[in-house]
C-alpha positions in Angstrom: 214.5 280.6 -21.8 215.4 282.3 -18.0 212.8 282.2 -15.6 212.5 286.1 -16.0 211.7 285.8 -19.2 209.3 282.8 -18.6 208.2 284.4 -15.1 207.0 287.6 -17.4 205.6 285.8 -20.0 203.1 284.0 -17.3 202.8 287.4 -16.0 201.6 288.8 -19.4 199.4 286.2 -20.0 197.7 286.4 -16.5 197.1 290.3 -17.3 195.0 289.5 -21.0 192.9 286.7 -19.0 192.0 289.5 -16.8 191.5 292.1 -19.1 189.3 289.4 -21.1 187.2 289.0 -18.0 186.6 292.1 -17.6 185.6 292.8 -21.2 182.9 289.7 -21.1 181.6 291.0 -17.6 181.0 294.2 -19.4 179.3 292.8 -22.5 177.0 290.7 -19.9 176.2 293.8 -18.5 174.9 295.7 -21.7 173.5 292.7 -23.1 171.0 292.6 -20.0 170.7 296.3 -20.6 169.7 295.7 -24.2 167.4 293.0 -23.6 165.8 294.7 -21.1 165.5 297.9 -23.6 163.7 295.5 -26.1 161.1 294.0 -23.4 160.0 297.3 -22.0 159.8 298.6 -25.9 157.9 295.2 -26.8 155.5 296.4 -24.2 153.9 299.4 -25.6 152.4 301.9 -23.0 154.0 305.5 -23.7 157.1 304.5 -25.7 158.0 307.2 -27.8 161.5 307.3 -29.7 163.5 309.4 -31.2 166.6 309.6 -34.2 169.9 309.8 -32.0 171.8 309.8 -34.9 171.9 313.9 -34.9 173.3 314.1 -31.7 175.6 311.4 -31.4 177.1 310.5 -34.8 180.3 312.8 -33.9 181.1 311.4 -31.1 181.0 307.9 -33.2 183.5 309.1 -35.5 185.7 310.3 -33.0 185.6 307.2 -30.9 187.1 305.1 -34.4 189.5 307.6 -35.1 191.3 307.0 -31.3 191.2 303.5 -31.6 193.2 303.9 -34.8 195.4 306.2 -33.1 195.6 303.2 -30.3 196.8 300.9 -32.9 199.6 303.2 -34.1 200.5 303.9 -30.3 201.0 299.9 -29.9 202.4 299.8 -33.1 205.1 302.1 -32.6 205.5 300.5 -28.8 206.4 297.2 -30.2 208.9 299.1 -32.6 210.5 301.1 -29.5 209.5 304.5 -31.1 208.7 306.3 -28.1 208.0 309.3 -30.3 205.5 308.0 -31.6 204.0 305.9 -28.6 203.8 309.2 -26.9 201.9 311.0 -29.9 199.6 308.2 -30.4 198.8 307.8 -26.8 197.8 311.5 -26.5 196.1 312.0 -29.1 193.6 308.6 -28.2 193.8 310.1 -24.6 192.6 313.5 -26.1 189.9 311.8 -28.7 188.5 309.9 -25.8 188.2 312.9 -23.7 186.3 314.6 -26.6 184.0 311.5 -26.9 182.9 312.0 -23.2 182.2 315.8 -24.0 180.4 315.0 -27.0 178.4 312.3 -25.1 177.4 314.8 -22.3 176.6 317.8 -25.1 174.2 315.4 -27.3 172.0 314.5 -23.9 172.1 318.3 -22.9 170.4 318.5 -26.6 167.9 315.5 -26.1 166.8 317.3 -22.8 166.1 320.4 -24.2 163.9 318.6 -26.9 162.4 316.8 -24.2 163.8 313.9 -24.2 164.6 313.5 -20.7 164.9 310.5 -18.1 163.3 312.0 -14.5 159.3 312.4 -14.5 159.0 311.8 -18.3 156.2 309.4 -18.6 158.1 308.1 -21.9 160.4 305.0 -20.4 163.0 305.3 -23.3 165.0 308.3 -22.5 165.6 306.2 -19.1 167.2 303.3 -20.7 169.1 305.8 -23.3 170.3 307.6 -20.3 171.4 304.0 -18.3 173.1 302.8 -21.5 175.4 306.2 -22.2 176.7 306.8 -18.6 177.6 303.2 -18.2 179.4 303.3 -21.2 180.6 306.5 -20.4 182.1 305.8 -17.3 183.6 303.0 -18.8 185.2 304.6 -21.0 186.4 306.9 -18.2 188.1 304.5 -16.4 190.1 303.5 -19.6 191.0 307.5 -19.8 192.7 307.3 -16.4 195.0 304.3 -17.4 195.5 306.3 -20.9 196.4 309.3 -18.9 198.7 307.4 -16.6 200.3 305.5 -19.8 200.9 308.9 -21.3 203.0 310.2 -18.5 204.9 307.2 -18.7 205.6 307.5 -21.9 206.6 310.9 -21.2 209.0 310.5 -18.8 210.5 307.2 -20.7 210.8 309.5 -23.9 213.2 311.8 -21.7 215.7 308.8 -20.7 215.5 307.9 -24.6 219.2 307.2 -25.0 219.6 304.9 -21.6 216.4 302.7 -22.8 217.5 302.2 -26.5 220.2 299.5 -24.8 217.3 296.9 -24.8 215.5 295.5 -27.1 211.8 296.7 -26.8 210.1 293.5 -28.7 210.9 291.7 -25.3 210.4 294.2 -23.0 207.2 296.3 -23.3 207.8 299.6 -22.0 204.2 300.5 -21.5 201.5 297.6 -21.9 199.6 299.0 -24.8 198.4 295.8 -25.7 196.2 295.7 -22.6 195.0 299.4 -23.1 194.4 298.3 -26.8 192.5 295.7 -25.8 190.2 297.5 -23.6 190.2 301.0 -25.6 188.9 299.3 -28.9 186.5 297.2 -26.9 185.2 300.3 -25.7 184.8 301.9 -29.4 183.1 298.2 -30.8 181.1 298.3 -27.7 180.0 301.9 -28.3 179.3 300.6 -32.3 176.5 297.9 -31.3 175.1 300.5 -28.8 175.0 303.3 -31.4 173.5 300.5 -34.0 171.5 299.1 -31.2 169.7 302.1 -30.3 169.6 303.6 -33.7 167.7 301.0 -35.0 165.2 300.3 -31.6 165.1 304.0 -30.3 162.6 305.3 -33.4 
């Protein structure tokens, strides 16, 4: 084994211990968030619920169907089809744009029902709000290294004939095993909170 190899191997490895960090920060975070949710609603007062299964059960469905599409972009990665790296990569980066819209349109619907988090004397439309920004924004920040993995694969999918010379199960052309990682992270994560809330919320 070269030290390349072995020097991008360590380098590899140092990247998932990261990434797993960064994942078990996050679940800290919501886990306080859900805890907290369950005190305040073990406290009575005001507490009045609601079914967010009408507003936000599209937005669930989408959210699965891009982390699928993340699997056949990492897929097709390993294999060196860039063809289909690029399509499965944009069409995740797409679906996870369409999540955040469909996030933002289902609150624009619990406010107009009422369900809102300023000066509502109800405390659970503020922890509903907390819980789907965060999460949102998370899954923002994975949409900007999507976006930034997609125009790689763009321009690697123009010098197609100069990278077919090396063999793509060594060398990862785009590290979709990190956004994979993260991106179905994000759609598990948004699985227990959609659960979570389902279940607590009424």
């Amino acid at each position: 084994m070269s030290y390349a190899t072995r020097y991008e191997e360590r380098s590899q490895n140092a990247h998932r211990f990261s990434m797993w960090l960064a994942i078990v920060s996050s679940c800290m975070v919501f886990a306080g968030f859900t805890s907290a949710f369950l005190v305040r609603r073990g406290a009575g007062g005001n507490w009045a619920g609601f079914d967010i299964a009408t507003v936000f059960s599209l937005s669930t469905f989408i959210i699965i169907f891009s982390s699928a599409m993340m699997i056949v972009a990492h897929i097709a990665n390993k294999k060196g089809n860039l063809s289909m790296t690029t399509l499965g990569l944009g069409i995740t980066l797409l679906c996870g744009l369409l999540f955040c819209i469909f996030q933002y349109n289902g609150w624009v619907k619990l406010v107009n029902q009422g369900f809102y988090p300023s000066g509502n004397p109800n405390p659970a439309p503020q922890f509903l709000f907390v819980i789907v920004i965060v999460h949102a924004l998370h899954v923002l920040s994975g949409l900007v290294f999507m976006a930034i993995a997609f125009g790689r694969s763009l321009k690697l999918l123009k010098q197609k004939d100069i990278l077919e010379q090396y063999n793509s199960d060594k060398i990862l052309l785009i590290r979709t095993d990190l956004l994979g990682m993260y991106w179905h992270f994000m759609g598990i994560l948004w699985l227990y909170l959609f659960g979570f809330l389902y279940f607590f919320l009424k």
